[in-house]
C-alpha positions as MATLAB code, in Angstrom:
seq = 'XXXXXXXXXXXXXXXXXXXXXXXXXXXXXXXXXXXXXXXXXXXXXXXXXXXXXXXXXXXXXXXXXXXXXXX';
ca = [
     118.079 -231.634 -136.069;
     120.040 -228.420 -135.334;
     118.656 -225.571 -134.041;
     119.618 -221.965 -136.472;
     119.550 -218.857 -135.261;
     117.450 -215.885 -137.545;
     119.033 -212.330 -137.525;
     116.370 -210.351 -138.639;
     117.478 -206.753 -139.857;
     113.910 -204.799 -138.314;
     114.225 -202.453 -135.566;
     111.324 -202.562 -133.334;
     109.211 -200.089 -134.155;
     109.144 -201.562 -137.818;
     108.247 -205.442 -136.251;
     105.273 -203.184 -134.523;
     104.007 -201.398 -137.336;
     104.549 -204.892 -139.490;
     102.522 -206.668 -137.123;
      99.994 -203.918 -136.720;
      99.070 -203.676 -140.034;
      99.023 -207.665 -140.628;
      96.680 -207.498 -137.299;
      94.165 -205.074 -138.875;
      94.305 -206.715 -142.444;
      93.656 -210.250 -140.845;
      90.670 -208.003 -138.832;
      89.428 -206.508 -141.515;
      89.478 -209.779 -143.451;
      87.581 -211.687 -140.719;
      84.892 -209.323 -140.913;
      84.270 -209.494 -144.371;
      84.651 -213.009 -144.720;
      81.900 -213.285 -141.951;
      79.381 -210.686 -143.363;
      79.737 -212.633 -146.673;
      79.185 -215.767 -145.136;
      76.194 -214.702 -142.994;
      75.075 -213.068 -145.973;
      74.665 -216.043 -148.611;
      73.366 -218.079 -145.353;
      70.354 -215.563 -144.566;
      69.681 -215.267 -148.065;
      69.395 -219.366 -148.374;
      67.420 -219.367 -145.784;
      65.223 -216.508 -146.493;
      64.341 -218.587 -149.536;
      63.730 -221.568 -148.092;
      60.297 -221.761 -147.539;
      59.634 -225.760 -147.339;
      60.386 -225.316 -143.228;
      57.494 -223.735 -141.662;
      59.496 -222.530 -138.863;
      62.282 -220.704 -140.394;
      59.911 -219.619 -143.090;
      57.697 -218.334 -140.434;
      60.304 -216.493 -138.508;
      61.843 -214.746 -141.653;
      58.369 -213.651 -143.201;
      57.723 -212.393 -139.907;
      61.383 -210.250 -139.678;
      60.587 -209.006 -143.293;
      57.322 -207.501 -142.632;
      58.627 -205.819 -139.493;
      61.222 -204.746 -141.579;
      59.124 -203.265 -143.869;
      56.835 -201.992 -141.231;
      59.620 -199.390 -140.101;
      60.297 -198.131 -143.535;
      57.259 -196.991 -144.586;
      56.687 -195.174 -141.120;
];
């Protein structure tokens, strides 16, 4: 197999500001993906009430929860 060489036609600054914004979009994409994910998982859970100790744990977190807004 031969090796080919790739002229690419970017100065610098462009490959940085390329990069840059494919660094924050993969970010940003991460973080959603990860809020979503952690979301539909706490809300299975939160609705799982056949295990007594997550059950116990998340009625616990909700009435704290709702201990703080009314105050």
């Amino acid at each position: 197999m031969k090796a080919q060489k790739v002229y690419i036609d970017k100065t610098k600054t462009q490959l940085f500001t390329d990069n840059l914004v494919a660094g924050i979009g993969w970010g940003i994409g991460t973080i959603i993906g990860a809020a979503l994910l952690f979301g539909v998982l706490g809300f299975i859970v939160s609705r799982v009430q056949t295990i007594p100790l997550v059950g116990e744990v998340i009625y616990n977190i909700i009435l704290e929860v709702q201990r703080l807004q009314g105050s």
